[in-house]
C-alpha positions as CSV (number, residue, x, y, z in Angstrom):
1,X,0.7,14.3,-9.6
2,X,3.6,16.3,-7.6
3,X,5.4,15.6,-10.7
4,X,2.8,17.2,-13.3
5,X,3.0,19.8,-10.9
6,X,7.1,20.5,-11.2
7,X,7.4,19.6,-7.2
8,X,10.6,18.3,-6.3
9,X,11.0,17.2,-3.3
10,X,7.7,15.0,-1.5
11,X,8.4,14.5,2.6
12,X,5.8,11.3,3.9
13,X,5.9,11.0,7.6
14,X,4.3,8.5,10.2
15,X,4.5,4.8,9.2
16,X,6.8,4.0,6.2
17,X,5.4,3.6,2.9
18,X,7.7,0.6,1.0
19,X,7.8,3.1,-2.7
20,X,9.0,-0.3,-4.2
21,X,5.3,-1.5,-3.8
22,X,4.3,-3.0,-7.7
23,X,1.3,-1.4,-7.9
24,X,2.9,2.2,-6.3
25,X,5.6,2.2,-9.2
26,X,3.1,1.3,-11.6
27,X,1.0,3.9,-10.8
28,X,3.7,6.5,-10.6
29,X,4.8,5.7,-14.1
30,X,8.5,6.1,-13.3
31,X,7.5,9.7,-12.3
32,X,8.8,8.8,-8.9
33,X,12.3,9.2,-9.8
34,X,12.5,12.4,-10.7
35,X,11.3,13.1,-6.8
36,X,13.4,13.4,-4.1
37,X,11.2,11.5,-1.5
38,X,12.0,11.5,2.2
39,X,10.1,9.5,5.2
40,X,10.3,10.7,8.5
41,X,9.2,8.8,11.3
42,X,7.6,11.6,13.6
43,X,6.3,14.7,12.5
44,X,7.8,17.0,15.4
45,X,11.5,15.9,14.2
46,X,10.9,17.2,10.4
47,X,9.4,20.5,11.2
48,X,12.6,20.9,13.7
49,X,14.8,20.2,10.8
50,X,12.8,22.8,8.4
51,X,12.5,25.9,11.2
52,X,15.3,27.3,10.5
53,X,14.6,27.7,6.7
54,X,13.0,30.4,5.2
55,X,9.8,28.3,4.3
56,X,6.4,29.4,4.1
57,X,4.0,26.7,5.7
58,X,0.3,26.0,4.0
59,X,-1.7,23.5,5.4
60,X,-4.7,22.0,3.6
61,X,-7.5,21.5,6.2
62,X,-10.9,22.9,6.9
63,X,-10.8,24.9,10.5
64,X,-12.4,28.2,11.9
65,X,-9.1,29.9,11.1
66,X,-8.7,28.4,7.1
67,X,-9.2,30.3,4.1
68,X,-11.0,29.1,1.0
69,X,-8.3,28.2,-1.4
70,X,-9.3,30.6,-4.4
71,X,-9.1,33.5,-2.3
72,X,-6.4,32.5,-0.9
73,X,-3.6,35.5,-1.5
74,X,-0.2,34.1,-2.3
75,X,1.9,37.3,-1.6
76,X,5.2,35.8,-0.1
77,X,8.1,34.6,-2.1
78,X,9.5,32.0,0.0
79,X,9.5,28.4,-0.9
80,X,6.3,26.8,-0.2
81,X,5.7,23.9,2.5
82,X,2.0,22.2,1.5
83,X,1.0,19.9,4.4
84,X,-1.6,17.2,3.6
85,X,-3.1,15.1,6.1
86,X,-4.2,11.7,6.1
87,X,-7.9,10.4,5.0
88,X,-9.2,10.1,8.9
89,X,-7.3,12.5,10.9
90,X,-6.5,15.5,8.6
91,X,-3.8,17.8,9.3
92,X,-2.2,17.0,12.8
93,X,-2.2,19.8,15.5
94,X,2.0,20.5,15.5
95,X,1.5,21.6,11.8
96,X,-1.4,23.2,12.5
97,X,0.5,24.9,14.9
98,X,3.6,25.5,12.4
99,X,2.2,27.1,9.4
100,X,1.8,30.3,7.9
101,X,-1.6,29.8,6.5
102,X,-4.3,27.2,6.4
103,X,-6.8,27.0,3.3
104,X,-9.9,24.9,2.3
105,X,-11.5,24.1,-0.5
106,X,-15.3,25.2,-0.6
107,X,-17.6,22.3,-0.9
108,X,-20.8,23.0,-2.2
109,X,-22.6,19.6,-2.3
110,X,-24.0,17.9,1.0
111,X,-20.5,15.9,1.5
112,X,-18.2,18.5,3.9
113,X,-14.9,16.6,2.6
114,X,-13.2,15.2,-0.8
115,X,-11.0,11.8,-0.8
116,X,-7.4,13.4,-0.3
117,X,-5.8,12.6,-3.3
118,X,-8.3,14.5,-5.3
119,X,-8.3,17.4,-2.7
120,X,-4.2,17.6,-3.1
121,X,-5.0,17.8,-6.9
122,X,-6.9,20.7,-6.3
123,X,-4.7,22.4,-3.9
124,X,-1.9,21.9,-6.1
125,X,-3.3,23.2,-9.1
126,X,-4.7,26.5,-7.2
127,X,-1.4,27.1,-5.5
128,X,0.1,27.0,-9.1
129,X,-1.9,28.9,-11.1
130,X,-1.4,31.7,-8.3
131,X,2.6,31.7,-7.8
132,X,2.2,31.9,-12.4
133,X,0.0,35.0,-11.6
134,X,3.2,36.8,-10.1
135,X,5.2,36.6,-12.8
């Protein structure tokens, strides 16, 4: 998906993932080569290493304080940090803390979440379509 999506570089923190899993590289139809994928073990140490850079932070996570993703104004030019959290506890509170922005995406059936993968789709696909708007 990141790379339908022309993202380069994909950061995974917390336990490591082993990339070389058969059913991973299968999946990522040799997609995952053209990433530049980084694991970190704890979330506090990466966000160190990126505050002094010029990025601007977006988490995806429902919150009093989130925006809805289509409305959602992308006005800033800086390189864009998404943060996605995990299936059971979401986005942590550091990067919660860390970002620019938090956004949702509106759900308007009885469910009041989406499986992540699907959600990062989503995110993904909005945050494109608004940084080809400013062209």
């Amino acid at each position: 998906m990141c790379d339908a999506f022309g993202i380069k570089d994909v950061v995974l923190c917390g336990p490591k993932v082993d990339l070389d899993k058969p059913r991973l590289r299968k999946a990522a139809r040799a997609t995952d080569t053209a990433l530049n994928i980084s694991q970190w073990d704890d979330i506090s140490l990466f966000l160190g290493q990126v505050a002094t850079n010029d990025y601007l932070g977006i988490a995806l996570e429902y919150s009093t304080k989130s925006i809805a993703i289509d409305a959602f104004q992308l006005k800033e030019g800086r390189p864009i940090l998404l943060f996605i959290g995990n299936e059971q506890n979401g986005v942590s509170q550091p990067i919660l803390d860390w970002v620019d922005h938090t956004v949702h995406i509106t759900m308007h059936g009885v469910n009041s979440s989406m499986n992540v993968i699907q959600a990062t789709g989503i995110a993904l696909y909005e945050l494109t379509q608004k940084l080809l708007g400013q062209r």
